[in-house]
C-alpha positions in Angstrom: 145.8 51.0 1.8 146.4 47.9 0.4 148.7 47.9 -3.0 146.1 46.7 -5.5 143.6 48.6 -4.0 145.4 51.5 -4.8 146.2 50.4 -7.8 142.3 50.0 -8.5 141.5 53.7 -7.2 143.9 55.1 -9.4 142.8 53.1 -13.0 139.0 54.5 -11.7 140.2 57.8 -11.1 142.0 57.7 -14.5 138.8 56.4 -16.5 137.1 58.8 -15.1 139.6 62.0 -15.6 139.4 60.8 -19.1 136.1 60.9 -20.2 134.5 63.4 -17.7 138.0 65.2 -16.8 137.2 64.8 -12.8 137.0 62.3 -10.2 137.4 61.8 -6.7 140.5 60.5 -5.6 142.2 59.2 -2.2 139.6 57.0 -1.0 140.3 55.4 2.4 140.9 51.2 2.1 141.5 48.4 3.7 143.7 45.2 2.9 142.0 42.8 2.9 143.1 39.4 4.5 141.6 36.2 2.4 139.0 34.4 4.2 140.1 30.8 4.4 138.1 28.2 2.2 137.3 25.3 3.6 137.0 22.3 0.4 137.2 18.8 1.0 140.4 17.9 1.6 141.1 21.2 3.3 143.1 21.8 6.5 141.2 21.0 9.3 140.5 22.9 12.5 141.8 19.6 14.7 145.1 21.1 12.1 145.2 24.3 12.9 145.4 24.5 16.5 148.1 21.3 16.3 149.9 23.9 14.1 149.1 27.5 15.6 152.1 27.4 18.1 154.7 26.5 15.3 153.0 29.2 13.4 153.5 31.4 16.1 157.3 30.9 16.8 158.3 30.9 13.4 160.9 34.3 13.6 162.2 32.3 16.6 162.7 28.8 14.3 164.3 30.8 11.5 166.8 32.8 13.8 167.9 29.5 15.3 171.7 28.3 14.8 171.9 25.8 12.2 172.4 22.2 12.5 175.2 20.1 12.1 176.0 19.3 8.7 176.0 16.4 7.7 177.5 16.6 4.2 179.2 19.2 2.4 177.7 22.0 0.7 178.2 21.7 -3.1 176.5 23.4 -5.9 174.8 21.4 -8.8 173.8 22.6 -12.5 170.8 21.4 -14.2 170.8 22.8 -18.2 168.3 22.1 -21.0 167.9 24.2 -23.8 169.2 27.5 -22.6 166.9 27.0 -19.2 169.5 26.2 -16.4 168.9 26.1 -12.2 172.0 26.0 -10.2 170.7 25.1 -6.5 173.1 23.8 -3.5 172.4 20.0 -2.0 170.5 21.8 1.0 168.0 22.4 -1.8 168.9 26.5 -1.9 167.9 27.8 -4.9 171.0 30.2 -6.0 170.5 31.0 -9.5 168.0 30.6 -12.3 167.8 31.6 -16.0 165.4 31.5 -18.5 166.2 32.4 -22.1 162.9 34.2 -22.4 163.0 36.3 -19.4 163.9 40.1 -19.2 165.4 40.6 -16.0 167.9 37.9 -14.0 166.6 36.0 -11.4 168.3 37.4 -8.5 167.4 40.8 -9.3 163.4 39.3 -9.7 163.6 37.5 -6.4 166.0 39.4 -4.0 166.9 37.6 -0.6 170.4 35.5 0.0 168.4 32.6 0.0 165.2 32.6 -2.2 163.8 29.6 -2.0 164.6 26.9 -0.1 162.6 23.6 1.5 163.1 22.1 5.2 161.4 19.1 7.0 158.9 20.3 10.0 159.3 18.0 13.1 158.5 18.9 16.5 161.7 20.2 17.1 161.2 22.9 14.5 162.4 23.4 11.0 165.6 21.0 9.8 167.1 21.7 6.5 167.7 18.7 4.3 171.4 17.7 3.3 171.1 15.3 0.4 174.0 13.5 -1.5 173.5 14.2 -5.6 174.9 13.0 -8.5 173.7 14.2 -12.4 172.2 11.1 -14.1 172.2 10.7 -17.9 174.9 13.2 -19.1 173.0 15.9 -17.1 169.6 15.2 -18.1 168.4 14.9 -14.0 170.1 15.2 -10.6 168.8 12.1 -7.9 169.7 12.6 -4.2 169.3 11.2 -1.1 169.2 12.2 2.3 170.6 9.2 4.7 169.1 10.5 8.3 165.7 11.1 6.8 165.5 8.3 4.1 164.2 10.5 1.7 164.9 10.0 -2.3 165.5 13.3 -4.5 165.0 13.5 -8.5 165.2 16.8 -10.1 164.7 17.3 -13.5 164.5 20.1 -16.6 161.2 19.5 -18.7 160.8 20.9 -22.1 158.7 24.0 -21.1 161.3 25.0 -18.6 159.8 23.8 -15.5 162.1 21.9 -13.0 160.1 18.6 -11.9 160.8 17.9 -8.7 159.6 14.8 -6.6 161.0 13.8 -2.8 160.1 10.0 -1.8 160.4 8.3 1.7 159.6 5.2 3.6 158.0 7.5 6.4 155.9 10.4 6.0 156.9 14.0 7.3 155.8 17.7 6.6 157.5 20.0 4.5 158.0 23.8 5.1 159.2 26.2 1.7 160.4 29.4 2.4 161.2 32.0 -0.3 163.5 34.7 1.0 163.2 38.4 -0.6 163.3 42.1 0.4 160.7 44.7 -0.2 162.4 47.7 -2.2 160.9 51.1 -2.5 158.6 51.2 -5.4 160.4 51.8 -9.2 158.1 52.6 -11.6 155.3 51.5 -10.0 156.5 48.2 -9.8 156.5 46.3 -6.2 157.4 42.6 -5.5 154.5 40.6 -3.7 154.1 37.1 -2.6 151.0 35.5 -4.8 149.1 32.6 -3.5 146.3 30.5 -5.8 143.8 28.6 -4.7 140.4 29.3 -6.4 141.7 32.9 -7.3 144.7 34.7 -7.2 145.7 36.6 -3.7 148.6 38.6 -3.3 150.6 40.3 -0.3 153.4 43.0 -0.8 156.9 42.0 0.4 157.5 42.9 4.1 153.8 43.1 4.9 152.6 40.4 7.6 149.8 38.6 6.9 149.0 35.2 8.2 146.4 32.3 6.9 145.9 28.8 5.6 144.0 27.9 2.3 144.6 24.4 0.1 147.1 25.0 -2.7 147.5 24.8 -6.1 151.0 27.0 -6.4 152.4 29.6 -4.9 155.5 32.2 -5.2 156.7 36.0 -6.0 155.5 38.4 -8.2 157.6 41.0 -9.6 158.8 43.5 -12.6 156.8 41.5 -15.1 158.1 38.1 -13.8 156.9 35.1 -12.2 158.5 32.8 -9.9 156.7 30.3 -8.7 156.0 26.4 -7.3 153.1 24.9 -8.4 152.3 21.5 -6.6 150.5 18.2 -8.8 147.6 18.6 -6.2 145.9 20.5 -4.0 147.6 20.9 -0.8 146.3 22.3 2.7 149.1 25.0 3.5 149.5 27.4 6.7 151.3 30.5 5.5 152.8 33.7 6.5 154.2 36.5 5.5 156.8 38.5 7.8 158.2 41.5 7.8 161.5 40.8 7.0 160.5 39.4 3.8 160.2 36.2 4.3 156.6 34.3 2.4 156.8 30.5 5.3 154.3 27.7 4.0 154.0 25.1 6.4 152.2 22.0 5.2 149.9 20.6 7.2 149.4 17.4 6.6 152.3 14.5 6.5 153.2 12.9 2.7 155.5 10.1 1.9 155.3 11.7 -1.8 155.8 15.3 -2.9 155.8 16.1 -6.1 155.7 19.6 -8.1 157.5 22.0 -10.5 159.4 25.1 -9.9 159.0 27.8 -12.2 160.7 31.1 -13.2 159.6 33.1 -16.6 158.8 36.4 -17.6 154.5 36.7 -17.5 153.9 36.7 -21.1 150.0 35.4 -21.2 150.4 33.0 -23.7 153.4 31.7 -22.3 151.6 31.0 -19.1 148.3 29.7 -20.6 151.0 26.8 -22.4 152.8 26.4 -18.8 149.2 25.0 -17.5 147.8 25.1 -13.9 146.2 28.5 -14.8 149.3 30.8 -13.9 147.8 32.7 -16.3 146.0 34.7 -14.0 149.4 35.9 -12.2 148.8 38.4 -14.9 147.2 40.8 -13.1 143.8 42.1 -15.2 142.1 42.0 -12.6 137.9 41.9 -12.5 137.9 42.9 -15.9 140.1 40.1 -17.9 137.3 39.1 -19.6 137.7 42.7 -21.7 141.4 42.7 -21.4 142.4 39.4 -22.7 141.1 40.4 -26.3 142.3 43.9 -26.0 146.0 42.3 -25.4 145.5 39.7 -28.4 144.5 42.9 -30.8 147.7 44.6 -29.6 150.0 41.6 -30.1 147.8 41.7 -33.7 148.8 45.4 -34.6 152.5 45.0 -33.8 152.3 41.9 -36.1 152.4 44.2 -38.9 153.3 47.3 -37.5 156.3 46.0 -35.2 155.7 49.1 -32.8 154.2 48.8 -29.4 153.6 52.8 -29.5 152.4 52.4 -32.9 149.9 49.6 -32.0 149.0 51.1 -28.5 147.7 54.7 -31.1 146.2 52.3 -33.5 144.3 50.0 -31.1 143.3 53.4 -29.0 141.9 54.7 -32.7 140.1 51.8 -33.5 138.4 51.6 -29.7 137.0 55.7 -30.2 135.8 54.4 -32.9 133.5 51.8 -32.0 132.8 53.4 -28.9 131.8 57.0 -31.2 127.9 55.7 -31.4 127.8 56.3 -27.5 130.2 59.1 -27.8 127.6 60.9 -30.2 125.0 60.9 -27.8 127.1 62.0 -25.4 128.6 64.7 -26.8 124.8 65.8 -28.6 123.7 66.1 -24.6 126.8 67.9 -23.7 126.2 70.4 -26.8 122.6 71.1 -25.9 123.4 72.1 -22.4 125.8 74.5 -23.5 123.1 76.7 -25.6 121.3 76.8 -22.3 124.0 77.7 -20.2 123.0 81.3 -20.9 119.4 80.8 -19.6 120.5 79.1 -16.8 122.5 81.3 -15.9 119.6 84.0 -16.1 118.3 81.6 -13.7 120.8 81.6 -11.4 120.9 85.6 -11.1 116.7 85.7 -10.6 116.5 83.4 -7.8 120.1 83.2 -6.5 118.0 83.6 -3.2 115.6 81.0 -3.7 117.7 78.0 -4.2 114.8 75.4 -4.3 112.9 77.8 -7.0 115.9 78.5 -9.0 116.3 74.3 -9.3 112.6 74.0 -10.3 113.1 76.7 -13.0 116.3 75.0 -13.7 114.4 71.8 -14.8 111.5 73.2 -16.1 114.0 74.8 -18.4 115.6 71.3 -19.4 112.1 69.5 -20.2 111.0 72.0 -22.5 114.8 72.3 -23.9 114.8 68.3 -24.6 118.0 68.6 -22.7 119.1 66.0 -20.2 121.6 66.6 -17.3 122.8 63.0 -17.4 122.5 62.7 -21.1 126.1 63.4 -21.5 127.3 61.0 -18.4 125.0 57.9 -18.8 126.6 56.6 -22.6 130.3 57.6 -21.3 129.9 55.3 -18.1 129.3 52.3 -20.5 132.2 52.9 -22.2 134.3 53.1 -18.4 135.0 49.0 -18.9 136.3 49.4 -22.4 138.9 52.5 -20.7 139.3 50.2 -18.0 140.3 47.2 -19.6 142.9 48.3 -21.5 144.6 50.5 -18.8 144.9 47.2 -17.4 146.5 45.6 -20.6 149.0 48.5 -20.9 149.7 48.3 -16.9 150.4 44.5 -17.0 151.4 43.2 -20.0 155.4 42.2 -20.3 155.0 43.4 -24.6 156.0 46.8 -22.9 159.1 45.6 -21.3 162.2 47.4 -23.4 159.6 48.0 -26.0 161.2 51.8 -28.0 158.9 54.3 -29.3 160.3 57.0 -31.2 163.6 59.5 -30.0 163.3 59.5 -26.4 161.5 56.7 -25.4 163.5 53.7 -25.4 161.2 51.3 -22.9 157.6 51.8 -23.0 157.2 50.1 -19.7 158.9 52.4 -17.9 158.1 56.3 -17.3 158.8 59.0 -19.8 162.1 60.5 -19.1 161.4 64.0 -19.7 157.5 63.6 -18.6 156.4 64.8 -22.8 153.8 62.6 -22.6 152.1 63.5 -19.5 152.7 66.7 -19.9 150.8 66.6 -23.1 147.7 64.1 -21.6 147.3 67.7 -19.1 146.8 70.3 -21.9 145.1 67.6 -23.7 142.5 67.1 -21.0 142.1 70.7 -20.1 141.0 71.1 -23.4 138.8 68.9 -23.2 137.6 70.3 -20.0 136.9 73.4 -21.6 134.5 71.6 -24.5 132.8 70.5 -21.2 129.1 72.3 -20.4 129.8 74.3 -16.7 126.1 75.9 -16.8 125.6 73.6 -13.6 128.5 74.8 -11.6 129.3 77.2 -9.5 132.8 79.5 -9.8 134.6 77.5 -7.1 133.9 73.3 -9.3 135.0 75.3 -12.0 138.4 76.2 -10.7 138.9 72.5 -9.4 137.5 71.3 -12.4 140.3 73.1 -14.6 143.0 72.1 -12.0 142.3 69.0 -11.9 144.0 68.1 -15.6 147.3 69.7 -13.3 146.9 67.3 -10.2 146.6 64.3 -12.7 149.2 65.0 -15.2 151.4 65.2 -11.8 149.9 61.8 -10.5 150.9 60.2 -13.7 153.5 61.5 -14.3 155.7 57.9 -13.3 153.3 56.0 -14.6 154.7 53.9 -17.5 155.3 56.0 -20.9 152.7 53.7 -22.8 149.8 54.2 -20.2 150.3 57.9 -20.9 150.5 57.5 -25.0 147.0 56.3 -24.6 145.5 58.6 -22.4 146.9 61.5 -24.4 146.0 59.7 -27.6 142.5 59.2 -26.3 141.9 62.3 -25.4 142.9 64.3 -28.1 140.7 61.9 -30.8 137.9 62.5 -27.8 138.3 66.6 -28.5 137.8 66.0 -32.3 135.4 63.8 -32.1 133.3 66.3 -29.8 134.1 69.1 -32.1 133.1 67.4 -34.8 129.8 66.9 -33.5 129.1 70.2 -31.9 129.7 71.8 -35.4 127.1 69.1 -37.0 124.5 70.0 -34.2 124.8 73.8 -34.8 
């Protein structure tokens, strides 16, 4: 099962614990492998098949011994601004940092090498060996490589990017590589290689996948940061993933111009929306952004005067019951009618216990003349699934979390709940809530799962991060007086 799609069976299963206290869980997937868009300007088929047999011995090209060097290793420093990139003359990548970002960069990409670019001739992969010298009291490093011809200017913009342009008389191929390691999952956290052409596809680190799409940047995913290359246009690209943890883009088509930035920041939306080239959606709100994007911007809005991310996730979760409480009414009005029949229906139940298909005409005979609907209580709650949704997503994704305190205990929001208080509060929260719930319907046995099922997901959750369980347990507490409230004005 694919990591997102786990990660989507899980929010379901949460929204739906939530407001009806069960759902079904452990769904069998597939990952799913992108189908290949074909634009103008696209990688051909004449392309691929030139291309499939270097595809094919890639482990082989990346295990071979290195060449000759022509020049001596030497690592240069590019600063602006408190953004600095310290990369070797092979164009290795050994160190970035960003002023805004929470984590170091080798700890956020992994690997020995974690990015680096070769040519691609018919021999295989070459790595490029250029001589460098910092321009301008350190404001850009230009290089050149003598046996290719090819001209190299690197330089810090003001955002934070490094711009990045290779020129030559002749035209070659270029192949990036970025190097990493797939660690065991910490705090439900996992790096992946993310890809964007007209969406955003991603594949976990050490998992092999193997395709071709056109381009727009590419790069790793993980702990809240981004790190990324994003190319000025469109380019037709064959990648793969291994399982060594290696993400290989080969281009396909031969340039005497290559231009692009490389990126590394901590995904903070707005951030990204001001970095351009849609990164933005490496934020991962999935199908439902449209509802999370304003959830996030009336969080940010709450800790602007209360400058608590647990305070603004209890406020925000208020204010959502709130609105939603129209629907909630109804619901809850159904819910409170079935339980004055449950009674009846259990008479019911007893009288024809051997007539099963006479017991369930009764049964609804019994609810038309009671005004009572079944569904009554489910229908309202399902609309207010993509409101539950949206911000589980908010509170899964956004970086605000990141070393965000609490109160006493709980010093990172981001990151589970030490001494599990909080999820061990959402269970006797929602078994409560399970016991407001009408059971005339079921039989002994869904009751028992029904009441074990607050146990199985308080366990499930229970290294989930600390703020996605604040709201849950927040939620479903103001969800038990709200229902009480109106079962005592529909006596």
């Amino acid at each position: 099962m694919g990591s997102e799609q786990k990660r989507l069976m899980l929010a379901l299963l949460l929204s739906g614990l939530v407001i009806f206290g069960w759902q079904a869980f452990f769904v069998p997937q597939v990952e799913v492998t992108p189908t290949p868009t074909h634009e103008a300007g696209q990688v051909s088929q004449t392309d691929l098949l030139e291309s499939s047999e270097r595809i094919s011995r890639i482990k082989e090209e990346m295990t071979d011994s290195a060449p000759i060097e022509p020049v001596d290793l030497e690592e240069l420093v590019l600063t602006r601004d408190g953004h600095e990139f310290r990369f070797l003359n092979d164009l290795t990548i050994q160190n970035i940092t960003n002023p805004e970002s929470v984590f170091d960069f080798q700890s956020i990409a992994g690997g020995e090498r974690p990015f680096r670019i070769q040519l691609l001739r018919d021999s295989g992969a070459e790595d490029l060996y250029f001589d460098m010298e910092i321009r301008d009291n350190g404001d850009f490093i230009e290089g050149f490589d003598e046996r290719f011809g090819i001209h190299l200017v690197a330089k810090i913009l003001e955002n934070g990017k490094l711009d990045f342009a290779l020129k030559s008389q002749n035209s070659y191929r270029y192949r990036f590589v970025f190097d990493s390691w797939s660690d065991d999952v910490v705090d439900n956290q996992e790096r992946e290689f993310i890809y964007f052409s007209n969406d955003v596809d991603r594949v976990r680190v050490g998992r092999t996948r193997q395709s071709e799409a056109s381009l727009k940047w590419f790069g790793l995913d993980y702990n809240y940061h981004l790190f990324a290359f994003v190319l000025e246009n469109r380019s037709p690209v064959l990648y793969e993933s291994t399982a060594d943890g290696r993400l290989i883009l080969d281009f396909v088509r031969p340039t005497n111009e290559f231009v692009g930035d490389l990126v590394f920041t901590r995904k903070n939306y707005d951030t990204l929306v001001d970095l351009g080239d849609q990164l933005h959606l490496s934020v991962n709100f999935g199908f439902i952004g449209v509802i999370a994007v304003p959830m996030l911007r009336s969080l940010q809005w709450f800790y602007n005067f209360f400058p608590n991310y647990g305070v603004a996730i209890i406020l925000l979760t208020l204010v959502i019951r709130m609105l939603l409480f129209p629907l909630s009414y109804t619901s809850f009005k159904s819910m409170k009618k079935m339980q004055k029949l449950s009674p009846e229906i259990a008479k019911l139940k007893e009288k024809y216990k051997d007539d099963p298909q006479k017991m369930q005409k009764e049964t609804m005979e019994l609810f038309k003349k009671s005004g009572a609907n079944p569904l009554g209580g489910c229908l309202p709650l399902l609309l207010q699934m993509p409101i539950f949704f949206a911000f589980y997503r908010v509170l899964y994704s956004s970086v605000e979390l990141v070393n965000a305190p609490f109160i006493l205990w709980i010093e990172d929001l981001s990151v589970k709940d030490p001494y599990y208080v909080l999820p061990f509060l959402m269970a006797i929260f929602m078994f409560a809530q399970q016991k407001l719930m009408p059971s005339a319907t079921m039989d002994a046995t869904q009751k028992k799962i029904m009441l074990f099922l607050p146990v199985v997901f308080g366990f499930i959750m229970k290294d989930f991060p600390a703020g996605l369980n604040l709201y849950i347990a927040v939620s479903t507490l103001f969800g038990i007086v709200q229902q009480m409230a109106v079962y005592r004005m529909t006596d």
